[in-house]
Structure formats: structure tokens, C-alpha cells
Residue, then its C-alpha position, 0 to 999 in steps of 0.5 A: x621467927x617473929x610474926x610479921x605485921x601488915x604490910x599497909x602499902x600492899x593493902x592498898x594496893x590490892x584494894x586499889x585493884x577493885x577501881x580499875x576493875x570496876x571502872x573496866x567493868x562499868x565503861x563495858x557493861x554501863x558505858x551507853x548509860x552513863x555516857x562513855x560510849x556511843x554503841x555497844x563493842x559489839x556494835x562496834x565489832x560489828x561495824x567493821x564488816x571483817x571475816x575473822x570476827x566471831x559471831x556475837x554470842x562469843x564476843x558477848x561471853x569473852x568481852x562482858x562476861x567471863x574476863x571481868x567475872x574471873x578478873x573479880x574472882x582472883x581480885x577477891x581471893x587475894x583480897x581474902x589472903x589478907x585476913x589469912x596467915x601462916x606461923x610466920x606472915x599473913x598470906x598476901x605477904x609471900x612473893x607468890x602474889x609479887x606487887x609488881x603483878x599487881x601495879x602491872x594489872x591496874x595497869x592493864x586494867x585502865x588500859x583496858x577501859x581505855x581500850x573499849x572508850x577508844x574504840x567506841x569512838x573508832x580511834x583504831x590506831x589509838x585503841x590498837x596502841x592501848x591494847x597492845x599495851x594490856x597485851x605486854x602488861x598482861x604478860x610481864x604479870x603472867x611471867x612473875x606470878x608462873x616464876x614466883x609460884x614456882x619458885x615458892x611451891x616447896x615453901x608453901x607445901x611446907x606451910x601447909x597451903x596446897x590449896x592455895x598453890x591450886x587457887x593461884x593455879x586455878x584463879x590468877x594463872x588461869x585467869x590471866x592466861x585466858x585473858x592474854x589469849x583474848x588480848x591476843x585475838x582481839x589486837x589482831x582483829x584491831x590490827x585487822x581493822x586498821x589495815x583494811x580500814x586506816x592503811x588501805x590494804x586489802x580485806x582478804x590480805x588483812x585477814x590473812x596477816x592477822x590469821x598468820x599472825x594469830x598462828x604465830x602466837x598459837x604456835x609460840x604459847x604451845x612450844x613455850x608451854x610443852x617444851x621451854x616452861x613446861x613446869x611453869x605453865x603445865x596445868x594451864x588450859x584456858x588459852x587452848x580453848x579460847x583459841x578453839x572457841x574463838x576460831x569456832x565463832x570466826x568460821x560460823x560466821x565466815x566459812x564459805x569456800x566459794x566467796x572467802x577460799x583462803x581465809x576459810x582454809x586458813x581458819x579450818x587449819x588453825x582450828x585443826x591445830x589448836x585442838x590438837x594442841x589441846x588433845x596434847x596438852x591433856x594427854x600429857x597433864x594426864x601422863x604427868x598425874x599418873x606419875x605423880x600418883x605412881x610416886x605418892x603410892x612409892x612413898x607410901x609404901x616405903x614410909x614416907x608422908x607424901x606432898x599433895 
């Protein structure tokens, strides 16, 4: 089989992906000094007094911190796949990295910066349409890189390249899943927000909508990941422990059953929920290693060469 040579559009575009990133990071991190935006997010968080926000230390950690540091780590492994290469193809050119994830995550980037101009300047219909549509872009991406993953895992074992099937899980699955579970509470915060403050509804019935709704989501990513698409998404962790820190910094802020009984309540259920979900999903990941050890011992013994 003839060695491949460099696909040059894919090359681009994945060195494309450095601008949305920096442009995202720069408007999050810079955006006071350079004068895109008036305050920073969590001022403006802080603005619209609502008791499902988390305390400042989570949206700081979530919002300028962790999403932009694992967007970069994932963007500099591909980046790496483009120096690397197999008997037939350099590494960047397997499907396991499909250019549709890609475009899809510039996409979700721009809107993302769009996102945070947005909402500085209290547009909140707007910023809710933008971050809507990083939500629907984040999640088409996630869909291709579980399906193609999966789909080439005996392919790459074949070529030698278990690290990377770990790498991918690790860095874009986790990385990706992680910032879909942000981009899921921070819609329904923004849902939230327009309600109360643009549709005039209620704060406590607002709260209790987004709430809801947030359980919703908890609720379908679990049966999605236990019981549809279980060898898609079984090693995926990180929504899991975004929903719990997340509803963690939600009720140090707000619980106080005398002012805020319902959405008190309401958070206590959904924290119990998600950790139990957690507890399941680790307990099966761990069934599911055991048994996957208890084969490699078989096949060793009967004088096979396992697959890691």
C-alpha cells in the first residue's frame, strides 16, 4: 500500500483551530484590557442575582480556566498527529480525527467568544442564541469523534496505536464532554436569566424551570451513557463531576430552606442524583476492566497475544 502524503487542507484547518481558541481565550481572559468587554463574566454572573449560580470560585475555574486549558491540550495532540505517522498515513489522516469535528469546533469556538461579548453587554437573548448554538455544535462534534473512534478502535489496535485510542479518550471525549456539561448549565442559567429578567417570569419559577430542565439533561446523558451508547461513552467521566461541582457551588450559595424551600430542595435531589450516577458509572467502569482483565489472563493462558 502506498504511503500517504499530507492532506494540506486538513493541515490548515487544524492549525486554524489555534484562532478561535486564542481569539476565545483573549476576549475571556484579556477582554477588560483590551476593551471588548466592560466587566468581567463573573461580574456579570453576579449582576443577575439568581439562586441557581455557583459561587465564584467554580465559574472562575469553569469559565477561565479548565475549558480553554483542555480545548488547548486536545488542539496540540492533534497538532502533534501531524508529525506522526503509521506504515500507510500520517496520524491526523485516520477518520478518528473527522474534519467535520473540526469545522463544527471552530464553530462552537467563535460562538463561544461571541457568547461571552454577548453577554458583557447584557444582550441575553442574543448570548442565549449563541450559546445554544455551541451547545448543538459541541454535540454533533462529540457524536462524530465517539462514532469514529469506535468504529476504528480495531483498526488502530492493528497499527499499534493504543495510546492514542487512550489520548483521544482522555483529551477530546473527555475534553468535549466536560465542556458540553458546562454549555449545559450555563444555557440554562442564561435561560434563567431571560426569564426572570426580559419575560418577566418569576425568580423562583425560573429557577425551578431551569432546575428541571437541567435534570432533564442529567437524566437523558446517563440513560444515553448506560444504557443506549454504552461502548461509545463508557469511559467518560467529566460531565458526571461537572454536574456535582456545579450543583455543589449552586447550593453553597443558595440553600436556605426558610427563604429558597423549593429550589433548595430542588438542588439537594439533583446533587443526590448525579452522585449516584457517578457511583454507578464507576462501579460499572470498574466491572467492566475486570472483565476485560479476566479475558487478557484467558488468552494468555490459551496462547493468544492480547490487545491492550
Amino acid at each position: 500500500m502506498a504511503f500517504r502524503r499530507h492532506t494540506w487542507w486538513k493541515i490548515f484547518l487544524i492549525f486554524f483551530l489555534l484562532c478561535p481558541i486564542t481569539f476565545a481565550f483573549l476576549v475571556s481572559q484579556f477582554g477588560q484590557q483590551i476593551g471588548m468587554l466592560k466587566r468581567s463574566t463573573v461580574e456579570t454572573f453576579n449582576t443577575f442575582r439568581l439562586e441557581i449560580i455557583p459561587i465564584d470560585v467554580i465559574l472562575v475555574l469553569w469559565f477561565h480556566l479548565l475549558v480553554y486549558i483542555w480545548h488547548l491540550m486536545w488542539i496540540i495532540y492533534v497538532i502533534v498527529c501531524i508529525f506522526r505517522k503509521t506504515t500507510c498515513a500520517y496520524i491526523y489522516q485516520l477518520p478518528v480525527y473527522p474534519s467535520a469535528m473540526l469545522i463544527l469546533m471552530a464553530v462552537n469556538l467563535f460562538a463561544n467568544a461571541g457568547w461571552l461579548i454577548a453577554f458583557d453587554q447584557y444582550v441575553l437573548e442574543g448570548s442565549l442564541i449563541l450559546s445554544v448554538l455551541s451547545f448543538f455544535s459541541l454535540s454533533v462534534s462529540l457524536c462524530l469523534a465517539y462514532k469514529h473512534l469506535h468504529d476504528l478502535d480495531t483498526l488502530m489496535r492493528r497499527l499499534e496505536l493504543q495510546k492514542d485510542i487512550w489520548l483521544i479518550r482522555i483529551l477530546i471525549h473527555e475534553g468535549l464532554a466536560f465542556y458540553g456539561a458546562l454549555l449545559v448549565t450555563s444555557t440554562l442559567i442564561n435561560l434563567c436569566m431571560c426569564m426572570s429578567f426580559r419575560w418577566n417570569v418569576g425568580h423562583m419559577l425560573s429557577c425551578l424551570i431551569a432546575l428541571s430542565l437541567l435534570g432533564s439533561a442529567m437524566f437523558t446523558w446517563f440513560f444515553l451513557d448506560n444504557v443506549l451508547f454504552p461502548s461509545y461513552t463508557q469511559w467518560t467521566l467529566s460531565p458526571y463531576i461537572v454536574f456535582i461541582v456545579t450543583l455543589c457551588g449552586m447550593l453553597y450559595r443558595s440553600y436556605d430552606l426558610r427563604l429558597r424551600f423549593s429550589v433548595s430542595v430542588f438542588l439537594v435531589c439533583l446533587l443526590v442524583f448525579a452522585s449516584l450516577a457517578l457511583g454507578t458509572k464507576i462501579a460499572t467502569l470498574g466491572y467492566r476492566l475486570c472483565m476485560a482483565n479476566r479475558k487478557k489472563k484467558e488468552k494468555l493462558l490459551s496462547g493468544e497475544h492480547p490487545q491492550n
